[in-house]
C-alpha positions in Angstrom: 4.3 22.9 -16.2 2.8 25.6 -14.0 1.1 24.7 -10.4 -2.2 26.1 -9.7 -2.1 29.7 -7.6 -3.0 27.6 -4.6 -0.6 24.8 -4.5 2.2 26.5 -2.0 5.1 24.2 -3.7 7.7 26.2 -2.3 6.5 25.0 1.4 5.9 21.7 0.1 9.7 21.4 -0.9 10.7 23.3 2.1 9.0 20.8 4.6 10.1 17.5 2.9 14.0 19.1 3.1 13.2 19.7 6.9 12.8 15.9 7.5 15.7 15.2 5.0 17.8 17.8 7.4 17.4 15.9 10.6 18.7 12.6 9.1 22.4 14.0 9.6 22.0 15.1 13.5 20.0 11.4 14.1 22.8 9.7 12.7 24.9 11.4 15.5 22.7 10.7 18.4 22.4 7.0 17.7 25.9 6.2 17.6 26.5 8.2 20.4 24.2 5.5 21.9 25.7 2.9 20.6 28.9 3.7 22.3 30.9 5.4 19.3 33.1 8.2 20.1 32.4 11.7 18.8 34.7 11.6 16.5 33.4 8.6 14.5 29.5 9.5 15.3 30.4 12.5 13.7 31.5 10.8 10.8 28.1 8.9 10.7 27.0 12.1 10.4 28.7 13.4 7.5 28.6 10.5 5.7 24.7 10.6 5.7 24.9 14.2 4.7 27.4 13.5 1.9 25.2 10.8 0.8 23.8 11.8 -2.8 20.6 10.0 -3.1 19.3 10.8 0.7 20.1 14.4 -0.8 18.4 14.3 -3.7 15.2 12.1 -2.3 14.6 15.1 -0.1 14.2 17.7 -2.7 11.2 16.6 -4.1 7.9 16.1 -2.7 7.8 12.8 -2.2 6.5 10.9 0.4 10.3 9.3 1.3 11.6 11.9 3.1 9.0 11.8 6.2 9.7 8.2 6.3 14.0 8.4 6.3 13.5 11.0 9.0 10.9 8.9 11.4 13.0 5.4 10.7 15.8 7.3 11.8 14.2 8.7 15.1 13.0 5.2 15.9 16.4 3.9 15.6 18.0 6.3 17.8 15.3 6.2 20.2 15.6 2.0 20.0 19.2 2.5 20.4 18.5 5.3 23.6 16.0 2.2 25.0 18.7 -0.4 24.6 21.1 2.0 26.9 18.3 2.3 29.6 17.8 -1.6 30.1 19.7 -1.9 32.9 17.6 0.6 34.5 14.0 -0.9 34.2 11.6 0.9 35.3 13.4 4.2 35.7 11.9 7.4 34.4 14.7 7.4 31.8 13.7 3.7 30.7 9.9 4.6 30.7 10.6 7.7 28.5 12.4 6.2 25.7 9.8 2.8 25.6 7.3 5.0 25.4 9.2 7.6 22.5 10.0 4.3 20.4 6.3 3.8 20.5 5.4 7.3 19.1 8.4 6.9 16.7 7.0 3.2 15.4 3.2 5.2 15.2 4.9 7.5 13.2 6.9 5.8 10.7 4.1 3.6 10.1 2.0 5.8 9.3 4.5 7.8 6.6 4.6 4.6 4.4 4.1 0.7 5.1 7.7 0.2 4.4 8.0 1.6 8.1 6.8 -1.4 8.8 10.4 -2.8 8.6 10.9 -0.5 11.5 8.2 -2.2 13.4 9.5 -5.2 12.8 13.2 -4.4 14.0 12.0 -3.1 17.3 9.7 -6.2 17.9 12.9 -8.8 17.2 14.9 -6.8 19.7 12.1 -6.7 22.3 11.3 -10.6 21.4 15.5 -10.9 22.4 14.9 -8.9 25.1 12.1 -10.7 26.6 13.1 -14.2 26.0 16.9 -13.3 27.6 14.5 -11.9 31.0 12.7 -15.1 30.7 16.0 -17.5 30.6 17.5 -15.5 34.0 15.8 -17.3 37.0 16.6 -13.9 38.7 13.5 -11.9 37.1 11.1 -12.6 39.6 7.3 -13.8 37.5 5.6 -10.1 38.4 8.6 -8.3 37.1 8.6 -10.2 34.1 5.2 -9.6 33.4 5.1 -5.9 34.0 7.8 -6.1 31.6 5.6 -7.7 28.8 2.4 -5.0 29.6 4.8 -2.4 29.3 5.8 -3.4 25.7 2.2 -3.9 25.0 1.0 -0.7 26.0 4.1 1.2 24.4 5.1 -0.7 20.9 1.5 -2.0 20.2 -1.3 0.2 21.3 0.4 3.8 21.1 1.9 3.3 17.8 -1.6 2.0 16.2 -3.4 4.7 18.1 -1.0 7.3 16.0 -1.6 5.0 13.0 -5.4 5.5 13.6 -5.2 9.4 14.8 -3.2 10.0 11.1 -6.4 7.9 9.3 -8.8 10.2 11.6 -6.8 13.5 10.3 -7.7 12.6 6.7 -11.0 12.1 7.0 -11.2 15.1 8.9 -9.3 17.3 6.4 -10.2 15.8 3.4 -13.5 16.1 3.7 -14.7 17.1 0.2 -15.7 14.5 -2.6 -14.0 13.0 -5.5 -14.8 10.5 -7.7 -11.4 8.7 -6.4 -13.8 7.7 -3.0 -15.9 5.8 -4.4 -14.6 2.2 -3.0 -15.7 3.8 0.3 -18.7 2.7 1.6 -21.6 4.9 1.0 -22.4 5.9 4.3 -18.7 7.8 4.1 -19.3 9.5 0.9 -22.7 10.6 1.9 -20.8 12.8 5.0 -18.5 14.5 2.2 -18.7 17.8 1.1 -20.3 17.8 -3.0 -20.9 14.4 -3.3 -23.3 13.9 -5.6 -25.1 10.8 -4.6 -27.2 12.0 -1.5 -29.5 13.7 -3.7 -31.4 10.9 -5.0 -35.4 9.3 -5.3 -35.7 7.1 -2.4 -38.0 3.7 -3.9 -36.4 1.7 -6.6 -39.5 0.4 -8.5 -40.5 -0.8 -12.1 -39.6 1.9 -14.6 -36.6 2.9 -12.2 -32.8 3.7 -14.2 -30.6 2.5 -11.9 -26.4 2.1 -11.4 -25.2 -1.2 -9.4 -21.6 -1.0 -8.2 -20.3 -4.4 -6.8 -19.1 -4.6 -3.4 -15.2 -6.0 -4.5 -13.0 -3.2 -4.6 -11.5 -2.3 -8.3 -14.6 -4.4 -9.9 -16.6 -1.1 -10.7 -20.4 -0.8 -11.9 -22.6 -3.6 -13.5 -21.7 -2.8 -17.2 -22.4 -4.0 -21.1 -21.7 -2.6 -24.5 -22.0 -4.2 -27.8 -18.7 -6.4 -27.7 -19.3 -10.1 -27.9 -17.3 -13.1 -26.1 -14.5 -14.1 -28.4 -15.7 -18.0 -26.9 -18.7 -19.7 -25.0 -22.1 -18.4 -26.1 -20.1 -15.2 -27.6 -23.3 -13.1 -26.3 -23.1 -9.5 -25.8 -20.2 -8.9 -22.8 -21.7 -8.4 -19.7 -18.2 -6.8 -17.4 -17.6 -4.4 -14.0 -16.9 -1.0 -15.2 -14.6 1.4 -13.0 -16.1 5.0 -14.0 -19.5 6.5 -14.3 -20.4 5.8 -18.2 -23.9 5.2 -20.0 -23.6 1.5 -20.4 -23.2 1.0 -16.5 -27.5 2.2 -16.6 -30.2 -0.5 -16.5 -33.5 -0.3 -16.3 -35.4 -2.3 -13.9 -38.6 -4.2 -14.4 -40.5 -6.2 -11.8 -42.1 -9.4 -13.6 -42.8 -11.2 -10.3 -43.9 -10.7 -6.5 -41.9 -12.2 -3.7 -45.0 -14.2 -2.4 -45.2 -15.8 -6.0 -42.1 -17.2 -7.1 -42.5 -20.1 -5.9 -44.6 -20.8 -9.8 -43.0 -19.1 -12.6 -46.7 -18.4 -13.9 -47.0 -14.8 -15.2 -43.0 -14.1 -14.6 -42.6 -13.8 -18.4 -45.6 -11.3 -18.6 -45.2 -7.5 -18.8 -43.9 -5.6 -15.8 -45.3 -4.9 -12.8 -46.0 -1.5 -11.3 -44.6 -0.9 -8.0 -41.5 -0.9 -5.5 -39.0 -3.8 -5.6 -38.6 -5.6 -2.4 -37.1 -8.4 -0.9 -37.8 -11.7 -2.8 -39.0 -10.4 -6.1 -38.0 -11.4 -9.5 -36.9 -8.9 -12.1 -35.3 -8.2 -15.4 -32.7 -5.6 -15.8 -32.9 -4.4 -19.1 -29.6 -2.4 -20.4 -31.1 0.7 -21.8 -28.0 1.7 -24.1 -27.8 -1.7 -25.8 -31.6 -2.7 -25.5 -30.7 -6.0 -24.0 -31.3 -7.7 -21.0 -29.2 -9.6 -18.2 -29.0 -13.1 -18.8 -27.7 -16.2 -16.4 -26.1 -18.8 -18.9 -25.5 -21.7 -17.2 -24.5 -24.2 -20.2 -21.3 -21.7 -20.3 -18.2 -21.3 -18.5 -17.4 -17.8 -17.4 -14.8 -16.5 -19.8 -12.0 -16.4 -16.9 -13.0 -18.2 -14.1 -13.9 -21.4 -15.3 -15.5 -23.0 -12.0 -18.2 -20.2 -12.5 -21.3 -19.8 -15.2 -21.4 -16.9 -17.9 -22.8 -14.2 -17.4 -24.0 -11.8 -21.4 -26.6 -9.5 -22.6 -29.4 -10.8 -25.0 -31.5 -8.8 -27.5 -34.7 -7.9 -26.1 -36.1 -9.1 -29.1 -34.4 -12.2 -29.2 -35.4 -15.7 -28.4 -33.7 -15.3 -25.3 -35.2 -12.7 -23.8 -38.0 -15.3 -23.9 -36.8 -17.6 -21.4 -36.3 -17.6 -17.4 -32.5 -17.6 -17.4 -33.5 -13.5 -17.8 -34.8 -12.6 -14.5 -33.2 -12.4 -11.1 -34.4 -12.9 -7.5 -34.0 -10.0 -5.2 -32.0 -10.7 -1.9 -31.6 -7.8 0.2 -28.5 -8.6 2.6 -28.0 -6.7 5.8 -29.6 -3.4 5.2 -29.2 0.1 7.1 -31.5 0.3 10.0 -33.1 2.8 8.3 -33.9 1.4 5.1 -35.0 -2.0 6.4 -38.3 -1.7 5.2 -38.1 -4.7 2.8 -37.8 -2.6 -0.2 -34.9 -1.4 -2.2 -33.2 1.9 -2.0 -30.4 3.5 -3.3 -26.7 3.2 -1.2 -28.3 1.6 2.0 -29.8 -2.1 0.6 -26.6 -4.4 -0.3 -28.4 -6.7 -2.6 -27.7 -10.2 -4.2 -29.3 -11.1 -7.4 -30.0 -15.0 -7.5 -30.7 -16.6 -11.2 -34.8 -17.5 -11.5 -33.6 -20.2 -14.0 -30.0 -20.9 -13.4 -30.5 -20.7 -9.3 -26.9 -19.2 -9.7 -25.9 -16.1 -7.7 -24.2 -12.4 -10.1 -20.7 -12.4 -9.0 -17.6 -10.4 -9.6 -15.5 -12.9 -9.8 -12.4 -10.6 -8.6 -10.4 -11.2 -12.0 -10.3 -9.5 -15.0 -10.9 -9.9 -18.7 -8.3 -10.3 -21.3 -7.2 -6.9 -22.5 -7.3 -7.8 -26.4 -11.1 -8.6 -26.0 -12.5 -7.5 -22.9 -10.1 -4.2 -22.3 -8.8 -5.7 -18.7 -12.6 -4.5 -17.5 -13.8 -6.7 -14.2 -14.9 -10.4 -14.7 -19.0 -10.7 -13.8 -19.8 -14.4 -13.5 -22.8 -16.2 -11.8 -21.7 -19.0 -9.0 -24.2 -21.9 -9.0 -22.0 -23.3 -5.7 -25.0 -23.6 -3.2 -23.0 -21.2 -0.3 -23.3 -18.7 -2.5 -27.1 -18.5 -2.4 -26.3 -17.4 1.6 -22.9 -15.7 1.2 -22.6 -12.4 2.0 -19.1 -12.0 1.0 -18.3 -8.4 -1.0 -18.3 -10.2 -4.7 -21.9 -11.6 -4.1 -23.1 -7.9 -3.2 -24.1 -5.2 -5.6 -25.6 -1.9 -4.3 -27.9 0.8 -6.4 -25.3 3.6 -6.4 -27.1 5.9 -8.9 -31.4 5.9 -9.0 -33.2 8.1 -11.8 -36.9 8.2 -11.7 -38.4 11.0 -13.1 -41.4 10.3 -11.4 -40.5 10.5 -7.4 -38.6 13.4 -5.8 -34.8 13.2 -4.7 -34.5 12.9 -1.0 -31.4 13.6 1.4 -30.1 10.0 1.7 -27.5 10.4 4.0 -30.1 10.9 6.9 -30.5 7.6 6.2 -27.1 6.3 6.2 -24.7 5.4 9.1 -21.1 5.8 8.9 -18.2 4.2 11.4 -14.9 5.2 11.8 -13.6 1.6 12.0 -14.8 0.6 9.3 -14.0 3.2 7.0 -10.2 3.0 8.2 -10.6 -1.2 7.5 -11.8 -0.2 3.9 -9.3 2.4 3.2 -6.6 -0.3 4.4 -7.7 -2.8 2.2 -8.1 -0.6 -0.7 -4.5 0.6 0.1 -3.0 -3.0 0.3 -4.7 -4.4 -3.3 -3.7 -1.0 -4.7 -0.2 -1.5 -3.4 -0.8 -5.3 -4.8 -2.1 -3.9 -8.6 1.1 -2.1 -9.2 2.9 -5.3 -11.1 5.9 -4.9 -13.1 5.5 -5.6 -16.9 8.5 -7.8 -17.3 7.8 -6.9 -21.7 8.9 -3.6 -21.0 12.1 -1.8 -19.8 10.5 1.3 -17.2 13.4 3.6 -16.6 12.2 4.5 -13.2 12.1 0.7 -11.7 14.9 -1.7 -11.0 15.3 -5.1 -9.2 16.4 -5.6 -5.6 19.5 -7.4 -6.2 21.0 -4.3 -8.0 20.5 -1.9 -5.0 23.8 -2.6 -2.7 25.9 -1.8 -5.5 23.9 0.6 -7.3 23.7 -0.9 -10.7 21.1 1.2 -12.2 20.5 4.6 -10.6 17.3 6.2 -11.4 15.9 9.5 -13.5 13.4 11.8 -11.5 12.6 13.5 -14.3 12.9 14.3 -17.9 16.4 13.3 -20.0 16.2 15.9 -23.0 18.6 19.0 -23.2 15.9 21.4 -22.4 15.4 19.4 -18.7 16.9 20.5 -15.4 18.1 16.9 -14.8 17.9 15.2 -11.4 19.4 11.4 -10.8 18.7 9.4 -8.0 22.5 8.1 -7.7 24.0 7.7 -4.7 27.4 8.2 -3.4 29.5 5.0 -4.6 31.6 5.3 -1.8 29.0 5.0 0.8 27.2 2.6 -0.9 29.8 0.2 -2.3 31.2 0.8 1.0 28.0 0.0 3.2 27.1 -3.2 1.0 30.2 -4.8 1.0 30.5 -4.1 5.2 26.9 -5.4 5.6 27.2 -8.7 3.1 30.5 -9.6 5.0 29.0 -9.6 8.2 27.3 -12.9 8.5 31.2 -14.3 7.3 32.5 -12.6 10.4 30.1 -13.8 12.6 30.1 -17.2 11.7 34.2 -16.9 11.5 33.9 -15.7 15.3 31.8 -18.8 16.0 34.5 -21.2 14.3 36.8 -19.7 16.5 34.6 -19.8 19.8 34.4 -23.6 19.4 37.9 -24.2 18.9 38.8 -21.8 21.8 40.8 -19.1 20.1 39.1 -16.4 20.5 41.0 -13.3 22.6 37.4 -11.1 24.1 37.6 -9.3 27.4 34.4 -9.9 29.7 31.5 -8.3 27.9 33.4 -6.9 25.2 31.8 -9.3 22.9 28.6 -8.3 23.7 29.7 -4.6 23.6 29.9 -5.1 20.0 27.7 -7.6 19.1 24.2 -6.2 20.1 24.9 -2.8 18.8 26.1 -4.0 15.3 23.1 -6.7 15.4 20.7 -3.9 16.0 22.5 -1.8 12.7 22.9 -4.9 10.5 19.3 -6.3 11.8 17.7 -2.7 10.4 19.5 -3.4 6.9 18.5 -6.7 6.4 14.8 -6.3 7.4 14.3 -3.3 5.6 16.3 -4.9 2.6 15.3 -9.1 2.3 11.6 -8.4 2.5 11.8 -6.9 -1.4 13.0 -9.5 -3.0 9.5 -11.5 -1.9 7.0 -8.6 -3.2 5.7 -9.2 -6.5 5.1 -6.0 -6.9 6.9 -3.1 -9.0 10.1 -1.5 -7.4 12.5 1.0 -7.6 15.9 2.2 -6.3 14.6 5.0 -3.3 12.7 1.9 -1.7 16.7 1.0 -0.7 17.0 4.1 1.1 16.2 3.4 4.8 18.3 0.2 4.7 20.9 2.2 3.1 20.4 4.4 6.2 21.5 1.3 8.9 24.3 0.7 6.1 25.9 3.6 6.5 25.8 3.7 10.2 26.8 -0.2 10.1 29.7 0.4 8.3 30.8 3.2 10.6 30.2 1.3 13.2 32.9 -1.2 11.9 35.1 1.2 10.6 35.3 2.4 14.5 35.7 -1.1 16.2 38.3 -2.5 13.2 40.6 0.7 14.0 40.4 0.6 17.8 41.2 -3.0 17.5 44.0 -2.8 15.1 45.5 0.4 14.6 43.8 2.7 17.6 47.1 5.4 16.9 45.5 6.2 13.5 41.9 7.2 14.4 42.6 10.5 13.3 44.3 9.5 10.0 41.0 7.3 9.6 38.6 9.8 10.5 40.3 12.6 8.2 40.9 10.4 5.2 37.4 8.9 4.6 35.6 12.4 5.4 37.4 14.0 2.6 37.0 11.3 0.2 33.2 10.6 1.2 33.0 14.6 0.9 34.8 14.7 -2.7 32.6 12.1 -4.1 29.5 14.0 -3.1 30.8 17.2 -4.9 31.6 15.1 -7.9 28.0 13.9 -8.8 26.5 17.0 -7.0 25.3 18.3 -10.4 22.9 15.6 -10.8 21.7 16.1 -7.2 21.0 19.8 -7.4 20.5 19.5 -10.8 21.7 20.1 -14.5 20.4 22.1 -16.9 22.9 22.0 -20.1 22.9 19.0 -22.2 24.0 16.0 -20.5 27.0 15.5 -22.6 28.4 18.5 -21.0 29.0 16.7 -17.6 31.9 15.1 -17.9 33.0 11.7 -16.1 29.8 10.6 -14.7 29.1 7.3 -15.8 31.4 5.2 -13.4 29.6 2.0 -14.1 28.6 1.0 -17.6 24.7 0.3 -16.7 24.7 4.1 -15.2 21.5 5.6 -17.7 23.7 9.0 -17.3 24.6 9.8 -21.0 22.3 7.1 -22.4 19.7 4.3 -21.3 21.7 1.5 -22.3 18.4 -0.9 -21.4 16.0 1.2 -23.2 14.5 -1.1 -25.9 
């Protein structure tokens, strides 16, 4: 397909290859720190240059890239820290805390799996605090300097960055889109084009209006002429993501607040005038001519501890009774609005059952998809906190007001907007979104895999297309790295706990502090793998092979590292032979599968001698269904 005239691709590519660029010279400069020669840092180097998946990740525009280059720069500039703490305090030791903090602010705010990288820094400075607090040496001042230092550094400058990104976006992207609407409504107001500012100002009798509940994903009060397949298998009544006709009801006052007390009169015709605080209504659905109805001698379809909630005839016996109208709660309105009455964006309301005393609801779950098309669950909880709750799925707000008969007012004079809390909603939505994306275990996805088969590379991944026609691009890495890396980082906890066995018993041959030497840097390497590896295998959400990549980053630069201290230990006179041998073959093995990193363009079956494992989708999907 063709981008539009103003999407400049060609820098987009350019400046995800720039971060892509700087992992090789960061893989350098940490080893460096760690105390590896040149020769073998080097090799680090090269190896994470000759690395086909880091290759390919950083040709397309993808948000990976940024976040391989900024886990890298907080690793070296952890591993720069760990050189300076014997120097606490020095301007040296104070410019790389304070660099790891901007690198944590920044890595974070690429992706959440930077994260990972937050949590790596904070188990070393947990180490390194705890070891100050066991040496009776560190006078109780120093130590605490040391822990406001750490505070100020890896807590409030990386979530100030984290926050500064947040404030970016909603500086930049400052135009509207229907894809804002779980913001609150005093943020869309401030965007360019929205179209909800423009509205009539009093809800009243007569009034068309649009509620949209307060949980995130549960959309706009909505009905259409489906029935429950069980219960009182009444006209659905559901939450409705997108603007439609069957999200409109028409609202009808049948009681005054100071009156409802009696149900005299609440059945009569409607009453003129504004709706305010304590009055009883009907919401009549103008598509279906139906109105709202509380049905408490039914379960809710889903969520069984709750009542149903359906749509009857307007000319059925129903519509006849109380369980139809609804007590107006306005909850915790604008300043500005808190006149008593209703208005659109600015009065959250709650809608308490005349009949039923139960309280509208999205329940937060959703419908069956054979029946109820996976729309938002709307229930009515009779639990008596719920008459007081002013939790998100009690809360509805009048999103959308027609009334011919009043003029459309600038609303947003009236609305309030607050950085903090639009970055806490924008966090939340970003966490259930993250949470929604579940893996349908009924279907083979050719782009997903499970965690387990990352070390080895059991299933690499197509970008892109498969057909002859396609310039073809597959996420496989090189084998020897990664067969390499895995099988250096799974052994490691073997070593270590074969270097304890021997500790006990005595045999052990270590110089003073070579141990340690070794020990701390390869913890900090193998610590990055494992915490940015272990924590997939507990998400329940859908994953895929480039999520692997930064701990494939600390793999390679583990293995390295071992590489380096298992030749100087047993054969230090063939460094050299080392050094050459694996660069070649780590070099050879890139320019084998190079084609399906800079991609092919002839039919697949051209490429000969690709498929080195049998589950490699290269010249067929052998999962495909």
């Amino acid at each position: 397909g063709e981008y539009p005239p103003y999407v400049n691709y060609v820098f987009m590519r350019m400046f995800n290859a720039a971060f892509g660029i700087t992992l090789a010279p960061l893989a350098y400069l940490t080893c460096r720190q760690l105390r590896m020669p040149v020769g073998f840092a080097a090799m680090a180097g090269l190896f994470v240059t000759m690395d086909n998946a880091l290759c390919v990740i950083s040709r397309f525009i993808l948000l990976d890239a940024p976040l391989l280059a900024f886990t890298a720069f907080a690793l070296m500039m952890l591993a720069c820290f760990y050189r300076q703490r014997r120097q606490a305090f020095s301007a040296g030791w104070w410019r790389f805390l304070l660099m790891t903090g901007v690198s944590l602010g920044l890595v974070a705010s690429a992706k959440w799996v930077g994260m990972f990288a937050v949590a790596l820094v904070g188990a070393y400075t947990i180490y390194e605090l705890y070891e100050m607090f066991c040496d009776t040496h560190v006078p109780v001042h120093v130590y605490l300097k040391h822990w406001a230092a750490r505070i100020v550094a890896l807590i409030v400058i990386p979530l100030s960055i984290y926050m500064l990104t947040f404030k970016i976006h909603f500086m930049v992207l400052n135009r509207y889109n229907n894809s804002a609407n779980f913001m609150p409504m005093g943020f869309q107001t401030k965007l360019i084009g929205n179209p909800i500012s423009q509205q009539p100002y009093d809800v009243e009798t007569g009034s068309s209006i649009r509620l949209q509940s307060h949980v995130s994903g549960a959309g706009y009060l909505h009905s259409h002429t489906h029935q429950y397949p069980a219960g009182s298998m009444r006209q659905q009544v559901t939450g409705y993501g997108y603007a439609d006709g069957n999200n409109l009801w028409n609202v009808q006052r049948r009681l005054a607040a100071e009156n409802v007390d009696g149900t005299r009169g609440a059945m009569s015709e409607a009453i003129p005038g504004p709706i305010g605080h304590g009055d009883v209504i009907a919401l009549h659905h103008n598509s279906t001519n139906t109105y709202l109805y509380a049905d408490t001698g039914h379960e809710a379809p889903v969520s069984k501890q709750f009542k149903e909630v359906s749509a009857v005839k307007a000319d059925s016996a129903e519509a006849a009774r109380l369980n139809m109208l609804w007590v107006v709660e306005i909850v915790n309105p604008e300043k500005r609005m808190d006149d008593g009455h209703v208005h659109p964006l600015g009065t959250p309301l709650r809608l308490r059952s005349l009949m039923g005393n139960c309280v509208l609801m999205a329940s937060g779950d959703r419908l069956d998809k054979n029946w109820g098309w996976g729309q938002a669950e709307i229930a009515c909880s009779s639990s008596p906190d719920a008459r007081t709750q002013t939790g998100s799925k009690y809360l509805w707000t009048v999103e959308r007001h027609i009334n011919k008969a009043q003029k459309s007012v600038n609303l947003g004079q009236y609305m309030s907007s607050s950085f903090l809390r639009d970055f806490a909603v924008l966090n939340r939505q970003m966490w259930l979104t993250n949470n929604a994306l579940i893996p349908d275990h009924d279907k083979h996805n050719v782009l997903e895999s499970d965690p387990l088969s990352w070390p080895f590379m059991i299933y690499p991944m197509r970008m892109v297309g498969w057909d002859d026609a396609s310039i073809k691009y597959l996420e496989i890495g090189n084998p020897l790295l990664w067969w390499g890396s895995a099988v250096a980082c799974l052994l490691f906890p073997v070593q270590v706990l074969y270097w304890l066995v021997c500790w006990r018993r005595r045999c052990l041959a270590w110089r003073a502090n070579e141990f340690r030497s070794y020990i701390e840097g390869a913890a900090i390497l193998w610590g990055g793998w494992f915490l940015h590896y272990a924590p997939f295998f507990a998400m329940g959400r859908v994953t895929y092979l480039h999520h692997f990549l930064p701990s494939l980053y600390f793999g390679i630069l583990f293995m390295t590292y071992q590489i380096y201290f298992a030749t100087s230990w047993y054969a230090p006179r063939s460094t050299r032979s080392v050094l050459v041998i694996l660069s070649a073959a780590a070099v050879g093995v890139f320019w084998w599968f190079s084609p399906l990193t800079f991609g092919w363009d002839k039919p697949i079956k051209d490429l000969w001698g690709m498929e080195w494992v049998s589950s490699w989708p290269v010249y067929e999907d052998k999962l495909a269904i």
